[in-house]
Every structure is written in C-alpha cells, then in structure tokens.
C-alpha positions in Angstrom: -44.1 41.0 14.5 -46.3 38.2 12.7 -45.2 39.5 9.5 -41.4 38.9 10.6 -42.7 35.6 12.2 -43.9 34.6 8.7 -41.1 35.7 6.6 -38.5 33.5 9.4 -41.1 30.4 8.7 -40.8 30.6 4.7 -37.0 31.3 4.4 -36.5 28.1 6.8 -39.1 26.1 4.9 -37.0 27.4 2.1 -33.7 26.2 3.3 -34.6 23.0 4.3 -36.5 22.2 0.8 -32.7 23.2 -1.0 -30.7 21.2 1.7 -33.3 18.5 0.9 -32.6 18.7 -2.9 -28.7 19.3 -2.4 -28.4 15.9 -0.4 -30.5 14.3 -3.3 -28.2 15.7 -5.5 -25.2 14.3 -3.8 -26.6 10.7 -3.4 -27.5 10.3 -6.9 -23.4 11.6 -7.9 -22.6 9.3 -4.7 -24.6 6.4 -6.7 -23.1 7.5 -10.0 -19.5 7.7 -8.8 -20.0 4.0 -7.3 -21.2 2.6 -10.6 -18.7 3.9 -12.3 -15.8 2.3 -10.2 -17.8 -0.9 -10.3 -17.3 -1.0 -13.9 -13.4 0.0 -13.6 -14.0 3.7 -15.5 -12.2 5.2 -12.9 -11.5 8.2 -15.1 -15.2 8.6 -15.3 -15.7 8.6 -11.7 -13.2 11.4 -10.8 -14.5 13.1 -13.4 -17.9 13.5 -11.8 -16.3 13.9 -8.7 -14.4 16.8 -10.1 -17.8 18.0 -11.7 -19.3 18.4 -8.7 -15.8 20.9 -7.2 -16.8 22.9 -10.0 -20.2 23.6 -9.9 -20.9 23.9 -6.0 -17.1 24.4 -4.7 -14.7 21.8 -2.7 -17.1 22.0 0.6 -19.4 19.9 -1.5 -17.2 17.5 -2.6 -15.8 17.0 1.0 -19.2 15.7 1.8 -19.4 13.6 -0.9 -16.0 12.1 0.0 -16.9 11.8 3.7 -20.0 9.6 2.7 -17.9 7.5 0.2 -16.8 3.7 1.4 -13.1 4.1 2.2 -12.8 1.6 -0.7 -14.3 3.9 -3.4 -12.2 6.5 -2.5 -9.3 4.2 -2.2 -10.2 3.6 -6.0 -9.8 6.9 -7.4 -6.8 8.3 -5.3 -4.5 5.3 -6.1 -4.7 6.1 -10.0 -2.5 9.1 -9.6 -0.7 10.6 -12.4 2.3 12.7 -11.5 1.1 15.2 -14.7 -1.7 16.6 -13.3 -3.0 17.2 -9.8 -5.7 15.5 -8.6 -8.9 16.7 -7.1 -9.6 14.0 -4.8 -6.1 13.8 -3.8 -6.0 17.4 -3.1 -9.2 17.5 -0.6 -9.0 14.0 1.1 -8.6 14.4 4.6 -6.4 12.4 6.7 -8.5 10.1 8.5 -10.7 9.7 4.7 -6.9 8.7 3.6 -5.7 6.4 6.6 -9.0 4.4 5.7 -7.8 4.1 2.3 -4.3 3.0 2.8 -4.7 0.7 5.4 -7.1 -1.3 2.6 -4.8 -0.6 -0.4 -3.0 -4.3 0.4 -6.2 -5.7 -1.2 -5.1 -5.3 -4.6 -2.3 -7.1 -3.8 -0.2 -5.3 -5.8 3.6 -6.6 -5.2 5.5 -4.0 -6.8 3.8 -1.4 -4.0 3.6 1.2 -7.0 0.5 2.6 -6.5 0.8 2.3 -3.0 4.2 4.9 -2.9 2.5 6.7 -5.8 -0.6 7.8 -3.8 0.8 8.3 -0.6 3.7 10.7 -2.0 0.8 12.5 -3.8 -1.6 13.0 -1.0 1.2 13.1 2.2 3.5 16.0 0.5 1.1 17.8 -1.4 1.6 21.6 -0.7 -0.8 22.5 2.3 -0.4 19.1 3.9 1.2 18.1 7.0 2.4 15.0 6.7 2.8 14.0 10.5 -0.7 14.4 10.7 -1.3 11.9 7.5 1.3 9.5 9.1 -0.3 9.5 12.4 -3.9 8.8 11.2 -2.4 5.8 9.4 -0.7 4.5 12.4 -3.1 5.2 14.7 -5.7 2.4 12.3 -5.7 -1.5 12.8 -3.0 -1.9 10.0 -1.2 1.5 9.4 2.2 0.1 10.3 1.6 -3.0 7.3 0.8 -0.4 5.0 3.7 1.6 5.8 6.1 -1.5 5.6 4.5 -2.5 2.4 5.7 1.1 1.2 9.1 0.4 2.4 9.1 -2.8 1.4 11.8 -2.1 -1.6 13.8 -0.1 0.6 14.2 -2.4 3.5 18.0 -2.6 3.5 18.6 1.1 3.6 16.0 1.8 6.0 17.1 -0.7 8.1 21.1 0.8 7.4 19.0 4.2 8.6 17.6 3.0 11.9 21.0 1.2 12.5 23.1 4.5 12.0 20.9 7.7 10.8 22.1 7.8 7.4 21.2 5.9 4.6 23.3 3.4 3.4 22.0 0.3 2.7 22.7 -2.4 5.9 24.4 -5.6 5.4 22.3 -8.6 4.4 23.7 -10.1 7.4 25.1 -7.7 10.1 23.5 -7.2 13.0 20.5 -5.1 13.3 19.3 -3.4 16.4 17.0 -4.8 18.9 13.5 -2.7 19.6 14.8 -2.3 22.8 18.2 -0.7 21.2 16.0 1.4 18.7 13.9 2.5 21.6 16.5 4.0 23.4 17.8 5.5 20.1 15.1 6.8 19.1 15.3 10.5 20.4 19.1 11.0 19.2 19.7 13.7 17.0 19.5 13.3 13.0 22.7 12.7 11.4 21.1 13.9 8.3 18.8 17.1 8.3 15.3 16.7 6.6 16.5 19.5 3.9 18.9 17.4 2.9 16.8 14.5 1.8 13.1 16.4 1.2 12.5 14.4 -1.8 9.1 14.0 -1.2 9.6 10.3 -1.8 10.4 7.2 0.7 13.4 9.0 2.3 11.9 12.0 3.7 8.9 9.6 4.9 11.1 7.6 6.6 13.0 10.7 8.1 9.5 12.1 9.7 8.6 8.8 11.0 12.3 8.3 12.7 12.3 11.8 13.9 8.8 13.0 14.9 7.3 9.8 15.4 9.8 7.5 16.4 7.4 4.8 18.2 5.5 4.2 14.6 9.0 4.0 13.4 9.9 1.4 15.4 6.7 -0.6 14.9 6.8 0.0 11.2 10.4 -1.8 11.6 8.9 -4.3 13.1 6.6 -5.7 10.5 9.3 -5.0 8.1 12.0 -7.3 9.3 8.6 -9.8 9.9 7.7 -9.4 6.1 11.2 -10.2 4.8 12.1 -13.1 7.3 9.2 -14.4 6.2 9.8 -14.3 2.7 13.0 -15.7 2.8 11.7 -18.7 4.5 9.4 -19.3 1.3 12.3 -18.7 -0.7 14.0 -21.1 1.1 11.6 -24.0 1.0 11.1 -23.3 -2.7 15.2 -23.6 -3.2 14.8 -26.9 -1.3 12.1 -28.2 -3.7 13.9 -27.3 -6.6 17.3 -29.0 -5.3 15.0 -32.0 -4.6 13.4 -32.5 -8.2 16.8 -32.1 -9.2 17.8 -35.1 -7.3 15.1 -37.1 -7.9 15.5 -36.3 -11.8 19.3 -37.6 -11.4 19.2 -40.0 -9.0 20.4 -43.2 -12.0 17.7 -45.0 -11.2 15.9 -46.9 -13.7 12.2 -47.4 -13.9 11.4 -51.3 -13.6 8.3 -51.0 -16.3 11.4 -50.7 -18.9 13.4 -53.3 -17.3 10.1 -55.7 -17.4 10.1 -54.9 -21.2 13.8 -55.5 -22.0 14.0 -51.8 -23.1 16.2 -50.4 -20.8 19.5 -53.2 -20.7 19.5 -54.1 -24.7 22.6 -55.7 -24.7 22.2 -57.8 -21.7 19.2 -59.5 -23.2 21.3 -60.2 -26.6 23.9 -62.0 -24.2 22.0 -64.2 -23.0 20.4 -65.3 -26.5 23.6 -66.1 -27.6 24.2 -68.2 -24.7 21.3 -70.1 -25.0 22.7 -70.7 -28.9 
C-alpha cells in the first residue's frame, strides 16, 4: 500500500515537472513568435508556429494560439496564400478568429484584400461551420463593421440581394428597403439556393448571413449603407472644392501688385505717354 502510495507520489511529481517544462517551452515559442511579427518576418513566425504542430501535434499549438494577443494571430492568418493551406488558419477557433477580424480595420487596408482573403480561408475551410464563424464575429463590439468592410466592394449587389433575393446589382438611386421592410423580409424563402452560388467567396457569405442569420444581416446592412453615405458626402465636399479653385483660378481678376507696377495694362500706360507728348 505505501509502495503504491509512493509510486502515485513520483509519477505526479513526474507530471507536473514535464507540464512545467512544456509551458516553458511554449512561452519561450510564444516570445519567439511575438518577436518575429514585431520585426515583420511573418513567414518566420508561422513557421515556428507550424514547428511546434509537428513536433507535439495541433493540441499544442491550440494553446499556443489561445495565449496569443488576438493581434499576433491576426498577423499571421491575414497573410494567406491560396497555394497552400495554412496551419494557423486551419486550427483557429472561432472566437480566436472573431478577435482577429473585428481588429483587422487597423491596417487600414482600403482595398479589404486581406480582409476577404482570410475570412474566405478560415470561414469555408473543409471542417468549418461557417455560421458558427459568422456568429462569433457578430456577436463582438465591431463584427458587423468588419463584415461591411468585407462587402464593402459589393455594396450595390448586396444591396440588389436584400432588395429582391437575387443578385443583381441595385440602382445607384432606387429605393432601398427600410430595416423595418428587411425585418419583415427577412424569413422569406431564398430565391436562389445556396448550391447555386457556394463559391466560397462574398456571395455564399452573404447568402448564410440573409438566410440563417438574418438579424446580423440586417445590421451588417446597416453600417453598409452608413459607410457609403458617408463617403459620398466626402466625395461631395471634395468635388465642391475642386469646382471652387476652379473658379477662383478663372474668376478674370487681376492681382493689383501688377497693376501697381504697370505690368499687367501695357498699352494703357503707353497711351497716356503719348498724351502727355
């Protein structure tokens, strides 16, 4: 009994000491894999990441991921490259990914390509579900931005989609539906069946949010419609600028420092020489 006692003490004692040198282990990759972002070798930093998958399995490098800043991770997952899978992409959960995305804005990256290239990657990979990716995005302080931003090239036809359930893209200035109006819309059936457009791209997105989670839909909608009135107030006021330099640049005016000098009516000034002759 002692002797089993004994043997329970030294193969706990024994555990602890490798769990000990596994999480020192993992906070010295953690530290590497931060460094390595700080200095912009991305490449480097999934590599050790991927290291790590091979030696001690994906469970490891799901704990590395869960103690990663959402920001770090954001780092590596938003360098996708459609050759190759990606590791990190392949084992980030859906909250780790929501916390991503819903920072993503801060590279302030206009053309969104990184943005639609990560979240096609990571939301359609082949043992995903996407509705569960989608809702841990909406359910964050910022999900439905993010998801506009994706959009954000797109807005006429998804705005021609919530209109009529197809895509088409919507007249620039037709009238588009009210929340109330896409509220009570929201649970009709699909025009267009999610076979039909599963091209694991911005149309099939859209389709899931209309049809499975039409409330996110809607308030993704929302802050798209915001985004693009408000851009075309800026492009407004810069218009007006413009036309106003123009005017000021033709106006016929002449500037009196020339006039003072006698520069700018020559043959006025000769007149009345030869007048006074």
């Amino acid at each position: 009994m002692q002797a089993s006692k004994q043997a329970n003490k030294q193969t706990n004692s024994k555990r602890e000491l490798e769990g000990k040198t596994l999480m020192t282990k993992h906070l010295a990759l953690i530290e590497k894999t931060q460094s390595l972002i700080a200095a912009g070798d991305i490449v480097g930093a999934e590599a050790a990441l991927v290291g790590l998958a091979d030696a001690e399995g994906d469970a490891a490098l799901m704990v590395v991921l869960e103690q990663l800043p959402p920001k770090d991770v954001l780092a590596v997952i938003r360098e996708y490259d459609n050759s190759k899978e990606s590791v990190v992409g392949l084992l980030v959960t859906p909250a780790q990914f929501a916390r991503a995305v819903v920072i993503e804005k801060l590279y302030k990256d206009l053309t969104r390509t990184h943005l639609r290239g990560m979240v096609n990657a990571v939301i359609f990979r082949e043992d995903a579900d996407p509705v569960e990716f989608l809702t841990a995005i909406g359910d964050l302080e910022g999900g439905s931005e993010a998801l506009a931003d994706y959009f954000s090239d797109q807005w006429s036809r998804v705005e021609g989609f919530a209109r009529s359930g197809g895509f088409e893209p919507a007249d620039e200035y037709g009238k588009m539906l009210s929340q109330s109006a896409l509220l009570a819309s929201a649970y009709e059936r699909p025009r267009v069946q999610q076979d039909e457009i599963a091209d694991q791209d911005w149309m099939q997105l859209a389709w899931l949010l209309r049809y499975e989670l039409p409330d996110l839909f809607i308030e993704m909608l929302m802050v798209l419609r915001a985004k693009g009135s408000a851009h075309k107030a800026i492009t407004s006021e810069d218009d007006e600028e413009d036309e106003n330099d123009d005017d000021v640049q033709d106006d016929g005016k002449v500037e009196t420092g020339d006039t003072d000098r006698g520069k700018a009516t020559p043959a006025t000034r000769e007149s009345d020489e030869e007048s006074a002759i």
